[in-house]
LODOKOL-576209 format. One record per atom (N, C-alpha, C): x negated, y, z negated; residue in one letter; residue number from 1. Coordinates in pm, whole numbers, plus 50000, padded with zeros to 5 digits. Example, Ala and Ser with C-alpha at 12.3 -4.5 7.8 and 13.67 -1.06 7.14 Angstrom:
2
ATOM       X       Y       Z   residu   num
ATOM   48681   49431   49220        A     1
ATOM   48770   49550   49220        A     1
ATOM   48680   49670   49220        A     1
ATOM   48715   49775   49292        S     2
ATOM   48633   49894   49286        S     2
ATOM   48710   50003   49213        S     2
This chain:
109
ATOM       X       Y       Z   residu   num
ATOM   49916   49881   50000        X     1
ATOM   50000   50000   50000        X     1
ATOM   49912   50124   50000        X     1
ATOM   49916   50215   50087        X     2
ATOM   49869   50308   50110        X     2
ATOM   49925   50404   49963        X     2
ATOM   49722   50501   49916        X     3
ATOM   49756   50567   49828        X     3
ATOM   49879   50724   49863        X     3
ATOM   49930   50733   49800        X     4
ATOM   50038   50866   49854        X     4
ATOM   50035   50964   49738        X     4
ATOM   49976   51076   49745        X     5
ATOM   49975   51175   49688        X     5
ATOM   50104   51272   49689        X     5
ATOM   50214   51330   49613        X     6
ATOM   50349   51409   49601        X     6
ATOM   50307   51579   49566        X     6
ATOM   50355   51709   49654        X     7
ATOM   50348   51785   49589        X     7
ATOM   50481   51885   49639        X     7
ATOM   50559   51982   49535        X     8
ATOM   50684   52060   49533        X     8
ATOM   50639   52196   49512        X     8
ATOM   50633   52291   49603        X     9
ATOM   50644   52439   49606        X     9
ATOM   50782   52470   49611        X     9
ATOM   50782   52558   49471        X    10
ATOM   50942   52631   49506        X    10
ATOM   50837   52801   49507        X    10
ATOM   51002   52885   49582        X    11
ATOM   50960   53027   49598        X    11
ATOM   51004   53076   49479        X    11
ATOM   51050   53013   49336        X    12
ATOM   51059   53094   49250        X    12
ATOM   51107   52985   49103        X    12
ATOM   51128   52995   49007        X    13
ATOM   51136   52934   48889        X    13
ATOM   51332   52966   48855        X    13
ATOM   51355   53075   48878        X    14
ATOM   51495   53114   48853        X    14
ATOM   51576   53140   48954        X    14
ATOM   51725   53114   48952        X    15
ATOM   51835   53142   49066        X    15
ATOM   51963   53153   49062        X    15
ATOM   52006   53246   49090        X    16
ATOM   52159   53281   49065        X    16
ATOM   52289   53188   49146        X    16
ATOM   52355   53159   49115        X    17
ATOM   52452   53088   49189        X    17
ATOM   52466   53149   49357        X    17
ATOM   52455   53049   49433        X    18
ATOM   52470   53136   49585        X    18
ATOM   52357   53192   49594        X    18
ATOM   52242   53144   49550        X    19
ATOM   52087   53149   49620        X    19
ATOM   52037   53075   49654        X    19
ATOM   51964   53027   49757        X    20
ATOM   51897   52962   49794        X    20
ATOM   51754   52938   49743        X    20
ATOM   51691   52786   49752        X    21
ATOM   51574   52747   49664        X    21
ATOM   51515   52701   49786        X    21
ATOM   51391   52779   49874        X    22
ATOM   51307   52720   49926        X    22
ATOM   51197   52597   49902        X    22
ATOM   51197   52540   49938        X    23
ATOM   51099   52414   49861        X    23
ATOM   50991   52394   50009        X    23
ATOM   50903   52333   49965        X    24
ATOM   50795   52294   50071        X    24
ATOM   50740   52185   49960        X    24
ATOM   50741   52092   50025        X    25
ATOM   50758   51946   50003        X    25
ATOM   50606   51887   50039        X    25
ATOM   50511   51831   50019        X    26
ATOM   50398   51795   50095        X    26
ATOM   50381   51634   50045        X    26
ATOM   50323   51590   50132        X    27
ATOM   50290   51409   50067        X    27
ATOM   50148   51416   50168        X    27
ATOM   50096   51336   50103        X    28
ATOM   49958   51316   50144        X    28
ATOM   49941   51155   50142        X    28
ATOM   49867   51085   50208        X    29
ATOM   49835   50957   50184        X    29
ATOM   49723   50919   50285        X    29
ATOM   49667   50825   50231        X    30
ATOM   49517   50781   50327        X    30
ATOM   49548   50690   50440        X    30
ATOM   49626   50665   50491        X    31
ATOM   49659   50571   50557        X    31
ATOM   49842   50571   50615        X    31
ATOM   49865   50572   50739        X    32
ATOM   49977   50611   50808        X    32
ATOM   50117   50511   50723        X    32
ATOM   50218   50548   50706        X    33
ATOM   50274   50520   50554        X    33
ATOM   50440   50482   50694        X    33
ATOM   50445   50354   50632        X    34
ATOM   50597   50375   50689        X    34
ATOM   50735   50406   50608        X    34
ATOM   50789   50457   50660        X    35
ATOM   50893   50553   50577        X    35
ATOM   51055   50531   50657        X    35
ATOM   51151   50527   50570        X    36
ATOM   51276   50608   50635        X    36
ATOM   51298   50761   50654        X    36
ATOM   51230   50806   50564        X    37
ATOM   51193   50989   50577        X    37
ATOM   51158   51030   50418        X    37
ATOM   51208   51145   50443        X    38
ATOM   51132   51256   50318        X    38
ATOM   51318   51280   50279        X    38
ATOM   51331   51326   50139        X    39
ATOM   51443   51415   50099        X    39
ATOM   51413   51488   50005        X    39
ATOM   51473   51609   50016        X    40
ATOM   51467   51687   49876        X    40
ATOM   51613   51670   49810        X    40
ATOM   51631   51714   49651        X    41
ATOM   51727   51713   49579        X    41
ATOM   51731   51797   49489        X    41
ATOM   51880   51867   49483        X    42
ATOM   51881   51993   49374        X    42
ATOM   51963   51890   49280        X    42
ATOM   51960   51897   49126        X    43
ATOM   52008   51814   49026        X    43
ATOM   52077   51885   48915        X    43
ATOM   52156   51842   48880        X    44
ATOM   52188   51917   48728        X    44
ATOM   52290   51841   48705        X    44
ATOM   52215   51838   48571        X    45
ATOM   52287   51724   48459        X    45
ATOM   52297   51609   48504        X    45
ATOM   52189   51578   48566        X    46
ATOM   52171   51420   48614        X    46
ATOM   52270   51349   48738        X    46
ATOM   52336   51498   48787        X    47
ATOM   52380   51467   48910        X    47
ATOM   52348   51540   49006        X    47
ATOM   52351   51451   49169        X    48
ATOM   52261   51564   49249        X    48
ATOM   52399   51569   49301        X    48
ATOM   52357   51721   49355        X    49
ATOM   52463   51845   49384        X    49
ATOM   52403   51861   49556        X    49
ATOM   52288   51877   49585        X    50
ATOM   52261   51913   49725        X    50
ATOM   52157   51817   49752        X    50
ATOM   52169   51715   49865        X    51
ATOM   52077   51692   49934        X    51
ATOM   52030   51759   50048        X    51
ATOM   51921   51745   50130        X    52
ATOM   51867   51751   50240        X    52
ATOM   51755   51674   50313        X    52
ATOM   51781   51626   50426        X    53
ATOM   51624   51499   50452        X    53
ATOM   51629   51524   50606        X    53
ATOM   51507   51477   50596        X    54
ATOM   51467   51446   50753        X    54
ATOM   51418   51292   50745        X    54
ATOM   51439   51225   50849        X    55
ATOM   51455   51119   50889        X    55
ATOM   51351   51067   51010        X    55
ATOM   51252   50979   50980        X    56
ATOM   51180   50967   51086        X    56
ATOM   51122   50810   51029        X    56
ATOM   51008   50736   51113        X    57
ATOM   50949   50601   51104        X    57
ATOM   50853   50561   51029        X    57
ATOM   50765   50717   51009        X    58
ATOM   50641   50730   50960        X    58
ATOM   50607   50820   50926        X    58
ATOM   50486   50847   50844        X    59
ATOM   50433   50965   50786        X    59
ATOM   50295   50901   50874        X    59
ATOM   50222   51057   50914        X    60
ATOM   50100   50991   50951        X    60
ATOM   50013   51011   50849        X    60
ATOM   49858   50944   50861        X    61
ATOM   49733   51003   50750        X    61
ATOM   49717   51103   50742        X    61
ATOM   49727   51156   50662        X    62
ATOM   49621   51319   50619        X    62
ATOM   49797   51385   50524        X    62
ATOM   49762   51511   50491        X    63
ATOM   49830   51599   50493        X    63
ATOM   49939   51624   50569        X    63
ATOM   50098   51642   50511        X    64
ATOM   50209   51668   50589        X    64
ATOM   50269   51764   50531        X    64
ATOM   50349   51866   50588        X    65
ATOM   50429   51943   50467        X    65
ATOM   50551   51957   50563        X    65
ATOM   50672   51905   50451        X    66
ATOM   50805   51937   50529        X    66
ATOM   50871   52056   50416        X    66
ATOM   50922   52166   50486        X    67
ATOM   51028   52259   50452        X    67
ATOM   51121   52242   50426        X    67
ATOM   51201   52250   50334        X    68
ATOM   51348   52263   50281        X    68
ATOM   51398   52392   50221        X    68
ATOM   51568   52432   50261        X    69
ATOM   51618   52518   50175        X    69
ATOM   51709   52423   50128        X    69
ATOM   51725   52454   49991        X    70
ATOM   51841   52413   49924        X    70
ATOM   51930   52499   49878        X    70
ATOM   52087   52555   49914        X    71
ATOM   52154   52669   49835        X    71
ATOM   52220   52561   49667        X    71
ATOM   52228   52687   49623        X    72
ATOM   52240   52696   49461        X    72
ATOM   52422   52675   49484        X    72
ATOM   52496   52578   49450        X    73
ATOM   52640   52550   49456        X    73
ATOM   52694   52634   49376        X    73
ATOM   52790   52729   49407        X    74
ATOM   52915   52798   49328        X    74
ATOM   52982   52726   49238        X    74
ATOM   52982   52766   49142        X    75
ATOM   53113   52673   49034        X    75
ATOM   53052   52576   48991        X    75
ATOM   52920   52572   48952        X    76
ATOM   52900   52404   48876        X    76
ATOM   52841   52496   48734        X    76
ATOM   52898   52430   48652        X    77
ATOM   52894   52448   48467        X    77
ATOM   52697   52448   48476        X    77
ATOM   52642   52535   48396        X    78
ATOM   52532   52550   48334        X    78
ATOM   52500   52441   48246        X    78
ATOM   52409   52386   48240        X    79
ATOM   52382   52294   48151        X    79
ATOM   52206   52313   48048        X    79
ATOM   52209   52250   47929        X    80
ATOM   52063   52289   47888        X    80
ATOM   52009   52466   47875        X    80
ATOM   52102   52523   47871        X    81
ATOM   52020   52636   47907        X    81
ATOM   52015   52714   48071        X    81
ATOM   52085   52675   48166        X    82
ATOM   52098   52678   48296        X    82
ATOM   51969   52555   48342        X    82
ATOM   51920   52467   48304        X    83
ATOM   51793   52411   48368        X    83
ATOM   51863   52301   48437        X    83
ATOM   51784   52307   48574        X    84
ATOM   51864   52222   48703        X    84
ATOM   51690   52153   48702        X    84
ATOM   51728   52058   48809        X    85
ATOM   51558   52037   48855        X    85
ATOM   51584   51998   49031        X    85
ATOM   51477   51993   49067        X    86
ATOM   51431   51977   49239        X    86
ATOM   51374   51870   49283        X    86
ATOM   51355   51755   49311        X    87
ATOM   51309   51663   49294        X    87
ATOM   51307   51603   49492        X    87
ATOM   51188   51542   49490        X    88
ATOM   51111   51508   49623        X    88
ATOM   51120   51387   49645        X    88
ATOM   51123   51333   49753        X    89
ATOM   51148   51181   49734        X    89
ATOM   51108   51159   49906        X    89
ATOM   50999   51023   49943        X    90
ATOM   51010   50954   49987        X    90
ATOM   51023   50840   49984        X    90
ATOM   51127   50773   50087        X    91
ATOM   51250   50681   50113        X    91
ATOM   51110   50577   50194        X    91
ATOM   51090   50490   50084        X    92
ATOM   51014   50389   50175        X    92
ATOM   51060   50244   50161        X    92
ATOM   51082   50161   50264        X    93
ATOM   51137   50083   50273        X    93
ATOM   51062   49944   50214        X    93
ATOM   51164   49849   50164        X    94
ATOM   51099   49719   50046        X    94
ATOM   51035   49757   49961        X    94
ATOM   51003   49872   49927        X    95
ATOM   50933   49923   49847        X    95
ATOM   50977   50048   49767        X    95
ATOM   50927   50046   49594        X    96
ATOM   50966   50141   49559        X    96
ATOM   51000   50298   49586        X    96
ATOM   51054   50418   49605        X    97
ATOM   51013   50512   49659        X    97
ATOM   50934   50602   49566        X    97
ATOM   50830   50706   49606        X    98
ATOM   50767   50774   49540        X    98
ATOM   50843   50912   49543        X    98
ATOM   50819   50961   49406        X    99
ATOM   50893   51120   49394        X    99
ATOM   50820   51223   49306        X    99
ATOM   50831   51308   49298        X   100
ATOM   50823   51407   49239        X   100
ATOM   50905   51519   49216        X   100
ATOM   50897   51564   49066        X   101
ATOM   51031   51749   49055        X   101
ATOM   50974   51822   48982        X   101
ATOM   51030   51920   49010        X   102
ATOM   51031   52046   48906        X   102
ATOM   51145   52131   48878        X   102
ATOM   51181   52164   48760        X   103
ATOM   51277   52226   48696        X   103
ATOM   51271   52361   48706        X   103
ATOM   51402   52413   48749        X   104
ATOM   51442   52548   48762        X   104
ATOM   51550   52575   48674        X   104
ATOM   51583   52725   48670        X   105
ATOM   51679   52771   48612        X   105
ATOM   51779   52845   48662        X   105
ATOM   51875   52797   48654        X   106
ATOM   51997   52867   48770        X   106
ATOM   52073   52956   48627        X   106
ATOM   52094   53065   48634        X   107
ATOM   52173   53154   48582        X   107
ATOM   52318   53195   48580        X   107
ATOM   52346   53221   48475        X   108
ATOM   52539   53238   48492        X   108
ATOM   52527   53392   48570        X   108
ATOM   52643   53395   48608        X   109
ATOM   52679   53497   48698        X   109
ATOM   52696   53579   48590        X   109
């Protein structure tokens, strides 16, 4: 199994309902990785609220970075403090998938 390195850029830590959360997504691995694709996920309270993925056969070697926006859903209850999280995921097949997140804070209106 090829080693696979996970990393999550967001454009900001906080977000108001009806904002959008840019993410840039990167996976790295030494060796061309077969995949169903990449997804990102916005979460709160242990349910995901927005997906988004791209869908392809493979990741090649080296460095990849896929882009995502995710918008911030209207009307979902604050939880923790407003803390949601973002979480990365490649979809690899017979095999476990690898992920990574980071926690944001979505704000009451």
């Amino acid at each position: 199994m090829a080693e696979v390195e996970l990393e999550l850029e967001l454009d900001d830590t906080e977000y108001d309902f009806g904002e959008e959360v840019d993410v840039s997504f990167t996976v790295e691995t030494d060796e061309d990785l077969s995949v169903r694709g990449v997804r990102v996920e916005l979460v709160c309270n242990g349910s995901v609220v927005q997906t988004m993925k791209e869908e392809f056969p493979s990741i090649p070697r080296g460095e990849n970075e896929y882009e995502f926006t995710l918008p911030v859903p209207r009307g979902r209850p604050t939880v923790n403090g407003g803390r949601w999280n973002v979480r990365g995921i490649v979809d690899i097949p017979l095999w476990p998938d690898k992920s990574v997140s980071k926690d944001i804070v979505v704000c009451e209106p």
